[in-house]
C-alpha positions as CSV (number, residue, x, y, z in Angstrom):
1,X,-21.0,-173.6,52.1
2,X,-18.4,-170.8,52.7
3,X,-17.1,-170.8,56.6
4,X,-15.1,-167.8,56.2
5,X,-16.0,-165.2,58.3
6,X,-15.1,-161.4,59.7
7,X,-14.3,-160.3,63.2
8,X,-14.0,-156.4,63.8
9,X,-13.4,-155.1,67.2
10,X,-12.5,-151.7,68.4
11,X,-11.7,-152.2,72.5
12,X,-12.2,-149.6,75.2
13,X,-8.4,-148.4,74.7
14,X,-10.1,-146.5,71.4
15,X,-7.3,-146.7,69.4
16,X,-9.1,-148.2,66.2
17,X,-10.7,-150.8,64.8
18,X,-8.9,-154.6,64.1
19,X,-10.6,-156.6,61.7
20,X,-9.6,-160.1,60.2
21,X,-10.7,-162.8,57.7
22,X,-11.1,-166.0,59.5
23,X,-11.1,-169.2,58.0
24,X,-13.5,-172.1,60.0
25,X,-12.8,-175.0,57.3
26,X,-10.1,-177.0,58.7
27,X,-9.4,-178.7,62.1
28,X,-8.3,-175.4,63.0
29,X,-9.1,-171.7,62.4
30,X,-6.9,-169.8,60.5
31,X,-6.5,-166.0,60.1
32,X,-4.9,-165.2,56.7
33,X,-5.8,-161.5,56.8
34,X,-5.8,-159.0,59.2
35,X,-6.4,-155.4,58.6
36,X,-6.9,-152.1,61.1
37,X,-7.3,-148.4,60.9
38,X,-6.7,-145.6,63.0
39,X,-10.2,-143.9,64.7
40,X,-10.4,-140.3,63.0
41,X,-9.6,-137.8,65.6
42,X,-13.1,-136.2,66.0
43,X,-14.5,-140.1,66.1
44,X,-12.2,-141.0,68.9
45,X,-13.1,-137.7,70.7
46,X,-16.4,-138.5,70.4
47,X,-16.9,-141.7,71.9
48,X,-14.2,-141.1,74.4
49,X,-16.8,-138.1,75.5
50,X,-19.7,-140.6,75.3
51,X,-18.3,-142.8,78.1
52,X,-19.4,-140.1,80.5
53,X,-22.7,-138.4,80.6
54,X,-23.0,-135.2,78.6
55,X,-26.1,-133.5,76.4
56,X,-27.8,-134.9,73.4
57,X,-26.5,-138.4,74.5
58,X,-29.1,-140.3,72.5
59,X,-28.7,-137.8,69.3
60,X,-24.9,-138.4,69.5
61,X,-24.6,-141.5,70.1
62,X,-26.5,-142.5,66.9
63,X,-25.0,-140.4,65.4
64,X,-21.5,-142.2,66.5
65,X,-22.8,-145.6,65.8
66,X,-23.0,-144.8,62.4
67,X,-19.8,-143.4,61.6
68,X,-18.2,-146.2,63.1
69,X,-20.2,-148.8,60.9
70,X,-18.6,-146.5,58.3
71,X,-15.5,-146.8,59.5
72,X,-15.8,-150.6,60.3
73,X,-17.6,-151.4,56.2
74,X,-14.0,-149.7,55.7
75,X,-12.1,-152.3,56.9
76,X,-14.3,-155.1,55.8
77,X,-13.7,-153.7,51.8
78,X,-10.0,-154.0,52.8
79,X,-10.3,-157.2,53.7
80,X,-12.0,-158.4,50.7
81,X,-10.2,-156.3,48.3
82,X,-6.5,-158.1,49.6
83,X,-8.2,-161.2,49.4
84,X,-10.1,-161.1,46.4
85,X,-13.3,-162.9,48.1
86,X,-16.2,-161.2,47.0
87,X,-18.7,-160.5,49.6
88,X,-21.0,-163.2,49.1
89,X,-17.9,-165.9,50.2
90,X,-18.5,-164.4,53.8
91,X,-21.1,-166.2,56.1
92,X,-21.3,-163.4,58.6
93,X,-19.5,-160.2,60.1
94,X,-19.2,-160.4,63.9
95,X,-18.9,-156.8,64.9
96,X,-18.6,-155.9,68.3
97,X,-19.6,-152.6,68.5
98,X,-17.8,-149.7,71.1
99,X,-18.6,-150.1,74.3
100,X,-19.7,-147.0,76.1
101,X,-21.0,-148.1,79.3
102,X,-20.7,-151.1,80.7
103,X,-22.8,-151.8,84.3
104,X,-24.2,-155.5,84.7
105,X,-26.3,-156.6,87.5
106,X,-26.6,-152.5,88.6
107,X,-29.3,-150.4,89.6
108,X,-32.1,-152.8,88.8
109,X,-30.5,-155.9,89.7
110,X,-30.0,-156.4,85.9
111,X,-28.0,-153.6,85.1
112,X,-26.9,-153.0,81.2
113,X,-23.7,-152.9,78.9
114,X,-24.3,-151.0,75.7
115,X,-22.5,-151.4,72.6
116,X,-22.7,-148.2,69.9
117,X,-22.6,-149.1,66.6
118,X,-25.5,-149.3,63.6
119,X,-24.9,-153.1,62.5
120,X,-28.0,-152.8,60.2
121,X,-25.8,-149.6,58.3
122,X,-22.8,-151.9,57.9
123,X,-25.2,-154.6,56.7
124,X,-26.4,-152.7,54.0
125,X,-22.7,-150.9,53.3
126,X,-20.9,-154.2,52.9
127,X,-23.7,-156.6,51.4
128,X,-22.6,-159.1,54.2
129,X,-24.8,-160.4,57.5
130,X,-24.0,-159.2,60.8
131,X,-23.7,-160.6,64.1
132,X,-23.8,-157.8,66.7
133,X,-25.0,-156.6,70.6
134,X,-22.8,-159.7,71.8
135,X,-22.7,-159.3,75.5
136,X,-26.3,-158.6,76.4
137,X,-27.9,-161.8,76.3
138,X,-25.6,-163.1,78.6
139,X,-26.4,-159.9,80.8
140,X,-30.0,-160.9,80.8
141,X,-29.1,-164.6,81.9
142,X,-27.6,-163.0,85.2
143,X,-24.1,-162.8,83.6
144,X,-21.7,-160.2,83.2
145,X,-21.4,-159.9,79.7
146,X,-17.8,-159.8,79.8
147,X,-14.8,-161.4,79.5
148,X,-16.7,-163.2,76.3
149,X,-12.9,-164.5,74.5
150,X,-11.9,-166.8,77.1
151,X,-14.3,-169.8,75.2
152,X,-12.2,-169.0,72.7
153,X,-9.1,-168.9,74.0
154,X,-9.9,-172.4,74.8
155,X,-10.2,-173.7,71.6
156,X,-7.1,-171.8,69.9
157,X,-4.5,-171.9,72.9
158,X,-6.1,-174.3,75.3
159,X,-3.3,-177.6,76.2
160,X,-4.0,-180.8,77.8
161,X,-0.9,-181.1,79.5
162,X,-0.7,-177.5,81.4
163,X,-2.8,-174.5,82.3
164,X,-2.3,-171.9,80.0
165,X,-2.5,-167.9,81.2
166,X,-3.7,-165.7,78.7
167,X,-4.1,-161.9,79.5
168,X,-5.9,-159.7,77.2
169,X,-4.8,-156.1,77.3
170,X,-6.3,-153.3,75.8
171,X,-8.4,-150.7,77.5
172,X,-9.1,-153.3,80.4
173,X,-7.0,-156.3,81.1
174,X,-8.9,-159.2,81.2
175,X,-7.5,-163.3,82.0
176,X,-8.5,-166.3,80.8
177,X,-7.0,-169.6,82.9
178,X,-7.3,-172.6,80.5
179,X,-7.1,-175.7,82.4
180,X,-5.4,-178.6,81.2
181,X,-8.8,-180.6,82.3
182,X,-10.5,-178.5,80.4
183,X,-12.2,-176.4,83.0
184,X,-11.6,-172.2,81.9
185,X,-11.7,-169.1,84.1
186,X,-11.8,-165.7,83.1
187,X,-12.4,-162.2,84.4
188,X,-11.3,-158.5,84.0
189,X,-8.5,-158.3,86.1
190,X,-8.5,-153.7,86.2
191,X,-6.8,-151.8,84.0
192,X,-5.3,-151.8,81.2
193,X,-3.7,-149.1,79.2
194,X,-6.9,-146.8,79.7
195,X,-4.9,-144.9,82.4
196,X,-1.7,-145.0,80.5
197,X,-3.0,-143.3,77.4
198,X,-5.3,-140.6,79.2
199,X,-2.4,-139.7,81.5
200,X,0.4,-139.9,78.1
201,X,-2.2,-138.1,75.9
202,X,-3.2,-135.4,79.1
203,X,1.0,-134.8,79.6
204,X,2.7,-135.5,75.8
205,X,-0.4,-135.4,73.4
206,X,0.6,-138.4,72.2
207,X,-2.4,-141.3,72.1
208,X,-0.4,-143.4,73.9
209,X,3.1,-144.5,75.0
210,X,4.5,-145.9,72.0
211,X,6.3,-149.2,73.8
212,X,6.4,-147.7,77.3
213,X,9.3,-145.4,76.5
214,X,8.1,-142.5,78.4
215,X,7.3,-144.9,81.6
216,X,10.9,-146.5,81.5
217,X,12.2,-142.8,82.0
218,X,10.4,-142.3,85.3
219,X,10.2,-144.1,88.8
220,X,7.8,-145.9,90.1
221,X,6.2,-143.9,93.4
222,X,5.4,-146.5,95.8
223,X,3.0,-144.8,97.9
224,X,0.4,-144.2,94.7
225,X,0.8,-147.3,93.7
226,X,-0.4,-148.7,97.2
227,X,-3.1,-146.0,97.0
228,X,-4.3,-147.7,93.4
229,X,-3.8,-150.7,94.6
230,X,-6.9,-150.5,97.0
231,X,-9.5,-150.4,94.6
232,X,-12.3,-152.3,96.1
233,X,-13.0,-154.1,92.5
234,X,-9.2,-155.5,92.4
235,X,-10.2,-157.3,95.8
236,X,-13.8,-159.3,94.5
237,X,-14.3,-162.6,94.0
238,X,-15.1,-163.3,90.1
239,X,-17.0,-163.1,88.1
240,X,-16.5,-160.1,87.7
241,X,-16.0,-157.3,84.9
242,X,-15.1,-154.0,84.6
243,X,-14.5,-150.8,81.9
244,X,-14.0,-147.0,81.7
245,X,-17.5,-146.5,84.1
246,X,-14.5,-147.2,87.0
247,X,-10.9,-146.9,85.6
248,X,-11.4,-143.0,84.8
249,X,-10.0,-139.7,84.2
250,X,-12.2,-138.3,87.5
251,X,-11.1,-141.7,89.0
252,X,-7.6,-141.4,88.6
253,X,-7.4,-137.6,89.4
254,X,-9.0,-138.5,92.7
255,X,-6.1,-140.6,93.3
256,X,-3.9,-138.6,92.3
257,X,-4.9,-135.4,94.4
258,X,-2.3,-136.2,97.3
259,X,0.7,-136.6,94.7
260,X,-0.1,-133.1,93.1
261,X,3.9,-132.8,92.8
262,X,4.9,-135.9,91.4
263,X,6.4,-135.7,88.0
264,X,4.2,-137.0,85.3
265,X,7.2,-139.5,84.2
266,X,6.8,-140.8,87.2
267,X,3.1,-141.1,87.5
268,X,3.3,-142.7,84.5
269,X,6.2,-145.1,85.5
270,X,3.3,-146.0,88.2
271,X,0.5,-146.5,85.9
272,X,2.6,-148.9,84.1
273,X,3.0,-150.7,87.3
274,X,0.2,-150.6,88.3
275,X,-1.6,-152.4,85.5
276,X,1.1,-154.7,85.8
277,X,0.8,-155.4,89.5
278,X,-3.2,-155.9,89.2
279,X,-2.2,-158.0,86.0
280,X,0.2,-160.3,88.1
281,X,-1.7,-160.6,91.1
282,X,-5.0,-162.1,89.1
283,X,-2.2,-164.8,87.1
284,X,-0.4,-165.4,89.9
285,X,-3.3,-166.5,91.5
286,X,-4.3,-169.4,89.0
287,X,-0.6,-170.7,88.3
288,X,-1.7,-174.5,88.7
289,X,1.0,-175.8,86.3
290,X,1.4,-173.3,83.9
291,X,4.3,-172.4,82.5
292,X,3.6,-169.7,80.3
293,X,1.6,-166.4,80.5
294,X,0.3,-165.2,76.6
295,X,-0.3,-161.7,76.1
296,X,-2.7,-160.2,73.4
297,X,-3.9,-157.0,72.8
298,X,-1.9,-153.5,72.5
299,X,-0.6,-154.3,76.1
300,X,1.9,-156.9,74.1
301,X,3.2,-154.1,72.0
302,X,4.9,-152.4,75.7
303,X,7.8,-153.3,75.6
304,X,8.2,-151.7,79.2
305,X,4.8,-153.1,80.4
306,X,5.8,-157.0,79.4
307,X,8.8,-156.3,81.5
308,X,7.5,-155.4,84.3
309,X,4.8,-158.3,83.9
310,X,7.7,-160.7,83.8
311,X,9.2,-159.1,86.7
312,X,6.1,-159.8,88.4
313,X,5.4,-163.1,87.5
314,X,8.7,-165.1,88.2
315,X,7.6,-168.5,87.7
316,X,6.2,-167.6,84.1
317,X,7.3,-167.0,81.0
318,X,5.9,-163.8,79.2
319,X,5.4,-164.0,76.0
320,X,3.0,-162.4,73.5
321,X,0.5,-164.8,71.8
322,X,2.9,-164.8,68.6
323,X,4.5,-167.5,70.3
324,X,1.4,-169.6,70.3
325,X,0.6,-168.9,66.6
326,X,-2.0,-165.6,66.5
327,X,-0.6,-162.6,66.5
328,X,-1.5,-160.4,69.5
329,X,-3.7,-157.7,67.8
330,X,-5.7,-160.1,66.4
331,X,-7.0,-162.4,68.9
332,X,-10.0,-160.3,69.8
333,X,-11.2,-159.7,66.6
334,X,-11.1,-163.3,66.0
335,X,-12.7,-164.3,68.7
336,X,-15.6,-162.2,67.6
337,X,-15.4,-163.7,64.2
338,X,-16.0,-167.1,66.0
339,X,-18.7,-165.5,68.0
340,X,-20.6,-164.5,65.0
341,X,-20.3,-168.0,63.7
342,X,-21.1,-169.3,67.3
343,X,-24.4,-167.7,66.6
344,X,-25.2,-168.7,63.0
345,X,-24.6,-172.3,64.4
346,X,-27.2,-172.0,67.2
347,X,-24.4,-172.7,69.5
348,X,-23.6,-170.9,73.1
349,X,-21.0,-168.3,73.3
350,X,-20.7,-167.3,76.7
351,X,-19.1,-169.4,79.5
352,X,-21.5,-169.5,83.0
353,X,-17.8,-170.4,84.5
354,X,-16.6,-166.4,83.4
355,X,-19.6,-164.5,83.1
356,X,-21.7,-166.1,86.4
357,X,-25.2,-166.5,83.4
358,X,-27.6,-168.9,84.5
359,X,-26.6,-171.1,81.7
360,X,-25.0,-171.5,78.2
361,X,-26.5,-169.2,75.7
362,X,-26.5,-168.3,72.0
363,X,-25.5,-164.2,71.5
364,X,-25.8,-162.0,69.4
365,X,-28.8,-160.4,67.0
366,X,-28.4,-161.1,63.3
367,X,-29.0,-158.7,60.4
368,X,-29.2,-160.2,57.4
369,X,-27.2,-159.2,54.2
């Protein structure tokens, strides 16, 4: 039987969608194709908006979930066309879905996370099963629901003979601490580039700020950064996780009221800081022996950001997860590749170390091709 499989992800920095092929066969997984696409202006707009509450939310949001299950059958035909499988070679599509709110163990004691997507549509678009609504049977076990890669990170960067750092930027920056025994960590640390591309798109109308250039113009105001610095969520105990229901617009302009003057090179100098800071003060934390701190996500693609991440963390080397053989933009989609397969196999995918769930437990819901 085929153990190829497809992980699509499109993170809370709502960029796109990443999807790759990944191959389960041999001792190790391999990703021999990866392909992404840009969200369609309206799309992105769209989901951006449906982060917050607004009218018609249930009528939109279905709405949403379907175009992006068009958008993400998209990238699966990609894949196969490059590849030449046909879609019956594929076990199973792990598709994680956008997340639009995100609030475990809130309100009720239970709380939610909610994923958008239609993974029946992209079941019947691409001819191939789905694995989908990942996080929320961890969520009803009393977990989080999130970080869910650090399991594996394990298996693809895990070492015996150090701890390995691996941060995870996109949207939200999230760590995973691999210990040489074995034994893995993992949490959102804060932000991301969330903050970064709101204040770049708000100020150039750019999406984001294409390898930090703008930040590396401006200077870093020390006083906001303080200010920022005091979140109360920065300063828990893990597990813990976090998402756009915190790290704002109406957040950061309520931080921002008492600089009112400050340039917006500047502000953004400080938002690249600042990630970095709450970045560095989470790996700092958890050095044990490591050596090495691996970035993955878009984070990895600042060049200004890893600088200031290396400034930060002197006793590490900063490297993107290139250096430990997968690519940094496609780490999270393979780890939700492996989830999907997690779940065909009846084995757990979440970590009661990360998340805080009562116990191991198998995610996912499958629609069938």
């Amino acid at each position: 039987m085929s153990d190829l499989y497809i992980g699509l992800m499109s993170g809370t920095s709502l960029d796109g969608i990443d999807g790759v092929l990944a191959d389960f066969s041999g001792p190790r997984m391999r990703v021999p194709l990866h392909a992404s696409t840009a969200f369609a202006p309206a799309l992105r707009a769209e989901l951006l908006a449906l982060n917050t509450p607004g009218d018609n939310e249930l009528h939109r949001a279905a709405l949403a979930g379907n175009a992006l299950s068009r958008a993400y059958a998209e990238v699966v035909h990609t894949l196969l066309q490059r590849s030449g499988y046909p879609a019956s070679a594929i076990r199973a599509i792990g598709a994680h879905g956008q997340t639009v709110r995100h609030r475990p163990q809130e309100f009720d004691g239970m709380g939610y996370t909610l994923q958008l997507g239609n993974p029946a549509l992209l079941a019947e678009l691409t001819g191939i099963a789905v694995v989908a609504d990942l996080r929320s049977r961890d969520v009803a076990a009393g977990g989080q629901g999130a970080p869910l890669v650090p399991a594996f990170h394990q298996g693809v960067f895990g070492r015996p003979d150090e701890t390995v750092l691996v941060l995870n930027i996109g949207g939200i920056s999230n760590l995973s601490v691999l210990g040489a025994d074995g034994s893995v960590l993992g949490f959102d640390c804060g932000p991301g580039n969330a903050l970064m591309d709101h204040w770049c798109q708000q100020h150039t109308g750019q999406p984001f700020d294409k390898d930090g250039a703008w930040a590396a113009t401006g200077q870093v105001l020390p006083d906001l950064l303080a200010t920022l610095l005091q979140e109360p969520y920065l300063h828990k105990a893990p597990p813990k996780s976090t998402g756009r229901d915190l790290f704002n617009p109406v957040w950061l302009a309520t931080h921002l009221q008492p600089f009112a003057q400050a340039a917006a090179a500047d502000v953004q100098a400080t938002l690249t800081e600042f990630t970095a800071s709450a970045s560095a003060i989470c790996a700092n934390s958890y050095l044990n022996n490591s050596k090495t701190l691996a970035v993955c996500g878009g984070g990895a693609l600042n060049g200004q950001l890893m600088q200031r991440l290396q400034t930060a963390c002197p006793s590490l080397q900063v490297v993107a997860t290139d250096a430990l053989g997968l690519p940094a933009l496609q780490v999270e989609a393979a780890a939700f590749a492996w989830l999907a397969r997690q779940a065909l196999c009846g084995a757990p995918g979440n970590l009661p170390s990360v998340t805080g769930a009562a116990g191991p437990r198998v995610l996912g819901a499958v629609y069938p091709a």
